[in-house]
C-alpha positions in Angstrom: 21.8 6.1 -8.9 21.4 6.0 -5.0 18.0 5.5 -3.6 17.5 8.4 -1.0 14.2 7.8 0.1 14.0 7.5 3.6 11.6 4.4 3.8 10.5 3.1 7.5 8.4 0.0 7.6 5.2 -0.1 10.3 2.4 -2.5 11.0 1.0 -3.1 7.8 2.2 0.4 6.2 4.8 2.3 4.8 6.1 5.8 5.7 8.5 7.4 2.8 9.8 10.4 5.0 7.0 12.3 5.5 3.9 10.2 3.8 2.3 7.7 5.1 1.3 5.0 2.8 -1.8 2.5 3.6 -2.6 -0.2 1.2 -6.1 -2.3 1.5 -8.6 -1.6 4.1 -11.7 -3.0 3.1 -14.7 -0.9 5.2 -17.1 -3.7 5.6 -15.9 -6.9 4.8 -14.4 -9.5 7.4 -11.4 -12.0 7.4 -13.7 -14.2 5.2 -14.5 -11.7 2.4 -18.4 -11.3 3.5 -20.0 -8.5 4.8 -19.2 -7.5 8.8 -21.5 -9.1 11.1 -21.1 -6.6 14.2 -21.1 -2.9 12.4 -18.4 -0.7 14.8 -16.0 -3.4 15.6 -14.2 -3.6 12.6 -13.4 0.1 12.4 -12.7 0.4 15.9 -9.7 -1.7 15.2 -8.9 0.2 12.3 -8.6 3.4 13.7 -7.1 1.7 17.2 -3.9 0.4 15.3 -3.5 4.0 13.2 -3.8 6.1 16.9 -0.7 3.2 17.5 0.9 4.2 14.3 1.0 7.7 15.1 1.6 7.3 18.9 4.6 5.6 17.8 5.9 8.0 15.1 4.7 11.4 17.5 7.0 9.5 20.0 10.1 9.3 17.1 9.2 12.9 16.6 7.7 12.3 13.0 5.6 14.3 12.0 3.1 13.2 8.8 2.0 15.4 5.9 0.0 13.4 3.4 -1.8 10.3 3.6 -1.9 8.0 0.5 -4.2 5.2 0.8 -4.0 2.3 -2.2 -7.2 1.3 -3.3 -10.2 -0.7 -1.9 -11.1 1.5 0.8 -14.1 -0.4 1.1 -15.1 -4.0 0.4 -18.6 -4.7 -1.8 -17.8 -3.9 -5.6 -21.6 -2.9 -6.5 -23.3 -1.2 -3.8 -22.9 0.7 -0.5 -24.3 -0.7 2.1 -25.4 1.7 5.7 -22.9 0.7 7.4 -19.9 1.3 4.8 -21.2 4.9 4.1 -21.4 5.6 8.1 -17.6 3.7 8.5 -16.4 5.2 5.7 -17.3 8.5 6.2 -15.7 8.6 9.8 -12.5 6.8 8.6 -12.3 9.7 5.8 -12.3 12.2 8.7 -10.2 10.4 10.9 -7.6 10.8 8.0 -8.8 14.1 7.2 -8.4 15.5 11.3 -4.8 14.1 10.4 -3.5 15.5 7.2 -6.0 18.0 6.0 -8.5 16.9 3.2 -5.8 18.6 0.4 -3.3 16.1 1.5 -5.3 13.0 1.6 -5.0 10.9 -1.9 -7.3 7.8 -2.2 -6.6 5.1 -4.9 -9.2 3.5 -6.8 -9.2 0.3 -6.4 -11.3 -2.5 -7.7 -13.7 -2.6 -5.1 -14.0 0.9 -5.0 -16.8 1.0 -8.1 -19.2 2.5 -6.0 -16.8 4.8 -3.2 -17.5 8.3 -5.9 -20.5 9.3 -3.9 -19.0 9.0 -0.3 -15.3 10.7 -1.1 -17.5 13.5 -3.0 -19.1 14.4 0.0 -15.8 15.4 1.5 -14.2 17.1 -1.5 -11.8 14.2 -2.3 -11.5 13.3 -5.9 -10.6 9.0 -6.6 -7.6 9.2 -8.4 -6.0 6.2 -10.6 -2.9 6.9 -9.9 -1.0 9.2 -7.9 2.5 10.7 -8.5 4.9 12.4 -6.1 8.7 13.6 -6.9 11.0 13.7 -3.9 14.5 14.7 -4.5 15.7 12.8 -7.1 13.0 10.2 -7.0 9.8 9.7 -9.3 7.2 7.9 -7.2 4.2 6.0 -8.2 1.5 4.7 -6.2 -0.9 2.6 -8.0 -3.7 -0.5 -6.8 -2.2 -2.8 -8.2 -4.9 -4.8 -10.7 -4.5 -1.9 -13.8 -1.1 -0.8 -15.4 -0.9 2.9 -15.9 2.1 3.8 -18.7 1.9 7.3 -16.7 3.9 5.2 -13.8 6.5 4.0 -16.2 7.5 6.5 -17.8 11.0 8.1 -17.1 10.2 11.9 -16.1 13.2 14.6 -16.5 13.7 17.7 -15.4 15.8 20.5 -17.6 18.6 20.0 -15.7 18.8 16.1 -16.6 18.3 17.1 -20.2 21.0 19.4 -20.3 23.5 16.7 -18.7 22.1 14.0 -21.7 22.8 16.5 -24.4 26.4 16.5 -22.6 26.8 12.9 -23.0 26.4 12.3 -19.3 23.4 9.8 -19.0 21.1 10.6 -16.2 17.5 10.0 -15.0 15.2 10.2 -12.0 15.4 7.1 -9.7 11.5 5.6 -10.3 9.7 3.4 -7.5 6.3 1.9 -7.4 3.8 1.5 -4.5 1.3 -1.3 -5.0 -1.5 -3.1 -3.0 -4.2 -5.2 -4.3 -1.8 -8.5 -3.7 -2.0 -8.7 0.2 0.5 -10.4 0.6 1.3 -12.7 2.9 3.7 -15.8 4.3 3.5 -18.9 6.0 6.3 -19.9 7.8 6.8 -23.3 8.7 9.3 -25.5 11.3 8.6 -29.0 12.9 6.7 -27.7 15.2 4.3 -25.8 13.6 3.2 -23.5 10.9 2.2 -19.8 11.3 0.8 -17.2 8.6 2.6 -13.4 8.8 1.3 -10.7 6.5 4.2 -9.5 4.6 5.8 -6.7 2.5 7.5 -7.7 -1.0 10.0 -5.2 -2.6 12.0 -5.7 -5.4 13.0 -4.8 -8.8 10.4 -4.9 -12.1 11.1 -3.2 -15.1 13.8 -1.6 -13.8 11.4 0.2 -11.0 11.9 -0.4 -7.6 8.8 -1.7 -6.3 6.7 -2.1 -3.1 4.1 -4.6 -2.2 2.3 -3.5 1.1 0.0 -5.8 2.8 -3.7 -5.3 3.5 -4.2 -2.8 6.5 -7.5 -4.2 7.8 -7.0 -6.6 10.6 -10.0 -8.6 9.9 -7.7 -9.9 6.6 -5.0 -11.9 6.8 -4.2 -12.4 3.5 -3.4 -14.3 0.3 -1.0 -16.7 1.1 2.0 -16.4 -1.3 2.8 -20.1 -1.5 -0.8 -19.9 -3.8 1.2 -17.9 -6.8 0.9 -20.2 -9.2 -2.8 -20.5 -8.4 -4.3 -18.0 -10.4 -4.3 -15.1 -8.3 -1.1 -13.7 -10.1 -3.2 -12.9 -13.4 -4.9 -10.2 -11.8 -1.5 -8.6 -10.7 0.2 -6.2 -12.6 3.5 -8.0 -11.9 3.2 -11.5 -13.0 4.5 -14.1 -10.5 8.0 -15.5 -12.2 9.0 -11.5 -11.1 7.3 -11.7 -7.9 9.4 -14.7 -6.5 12.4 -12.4 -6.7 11.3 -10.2 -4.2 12.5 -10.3 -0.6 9.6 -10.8 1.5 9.8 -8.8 4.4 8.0 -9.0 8.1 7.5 -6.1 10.8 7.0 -7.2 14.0 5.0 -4.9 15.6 6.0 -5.5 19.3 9.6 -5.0 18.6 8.7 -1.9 15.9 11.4 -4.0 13.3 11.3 -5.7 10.0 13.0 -8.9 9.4 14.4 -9.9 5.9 13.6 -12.9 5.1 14.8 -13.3 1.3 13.9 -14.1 -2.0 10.3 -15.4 -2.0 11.6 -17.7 -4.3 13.3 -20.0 -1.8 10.3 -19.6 0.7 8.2 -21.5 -1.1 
């Protein structure tokens, strides 16, 4: 069956038609993984590259209805600290001023054990999961650390039944968002070696399946040639499946991905 989802790849996010999908953000933590020295800075650039995003897409005459963010909206597992209740209140209603606090869905991620309190406060409900049907498509956008069966499931509609009971086999088309991996790719010639965050999509269970990168700019990300390392077992998709994705790269100053194949002969 034909994928018909219009997908458009931006810096560091996804836009299926009308949703705009963000993957890691991490309020409060820096490019090392500790807590943000300078309070301010790190969500200015946050919220500096999404006024870019939709710059760009206002200028393509794209208009966005929901905002589905994947998990680890902020950074320390146990506690929330001043400053990620203060950023992450203001990035909520940055999203909010957006889309309307009915269309904004935030994963729960594993470093979101302690986020309840702060989305409460704004009526937004941490979801495990979250599933949206367009056209003939069943999408799933999960973290990325936890395997929901909910997501794997084929869903049918009575018309589908009605064509099975004729003998003519057919099913909704089902794809996968993920974060939780941030992905990302070094990319070496004999002159030198350079690190790009990166997007992964390919098949797994017979899902298609997006990686995205982390958002926050302060994170570069886990490099892929690490797979084997260990990192892998706290993926839903193990690593022998990952290395048949095609790892993809947006350039930001050109607005275009590149394709640069199977991870598999990158590294």
């Amino acid at each position: 069956m034909k994928n018909n989802l219009k997908i458009t790849y931006l810096n560091d996010c996804i836009l299926i038609e009308d949703v705009l999908v963000i993957g890691d953000i991490h309020v409060g933590c820096n490019e090392y993984g500790e807590r943000v020295v300078f309070p301010g800075i790190q969500l200015e650039g946050i919220i500096n590259k999404l006024e870019e995003i939709f710059g760009y897409l206002k200028k393509q005459n794209k208009k966005i209805k929901k905002i589905i963010q994947l998990g680890d909206f902020k950074h320390d597992f146990g506690n929330i600290t001043d400053v990620e209740w203060r950023e992450t209140i203001k990035l909520i209603d940055y999203f909010i001023k957006k889309v309307g606090v009915k269309n904004l869905f935030i994963i729960k991620g594993n470093h979101d054990n302690v986020l309840e309190p702060i989305v409460r406060k704004k009526s937004i409900k941490l979801k495990e999961f979250y599933k949206l049907k367009r056209k003939n498509q069943d999408i799933c956008f999960m973290h990325g650390n936890k395997l929901f069966e909910q997501c794997l499931n084929v869903q049918t509609n009575k018309q589908t039944l009605r064509k099975n009971t004729m003998g003519n086999k057919q099913t909704n088309r089902q794809t996968i968002f993920l974060g939780h991996l941030h992905p990302a790719i070094t990319l070496s010639d004999k002159y030198k070696s350079e690190k790009y965050k990166c997007f992964l999509h390919g098949k797994w269970n017979g899902k298609e399946v997006y990686i995205l990168p982390s958002f926050s700019s302060s994170s570069f990300g886990y490099d892929l040639r690490d797979l084997d390392g260990g990192k892998e077992k706290f993926f839903i998709i193990p690593s022998k499946g990952l290395k048949n994705f095609e790892v993809i790269i947006y350039n930001n100053n050109e607005k275009k991905e590149y394709n640069f194949g199977k991870l598999k002969d990158l590294i």
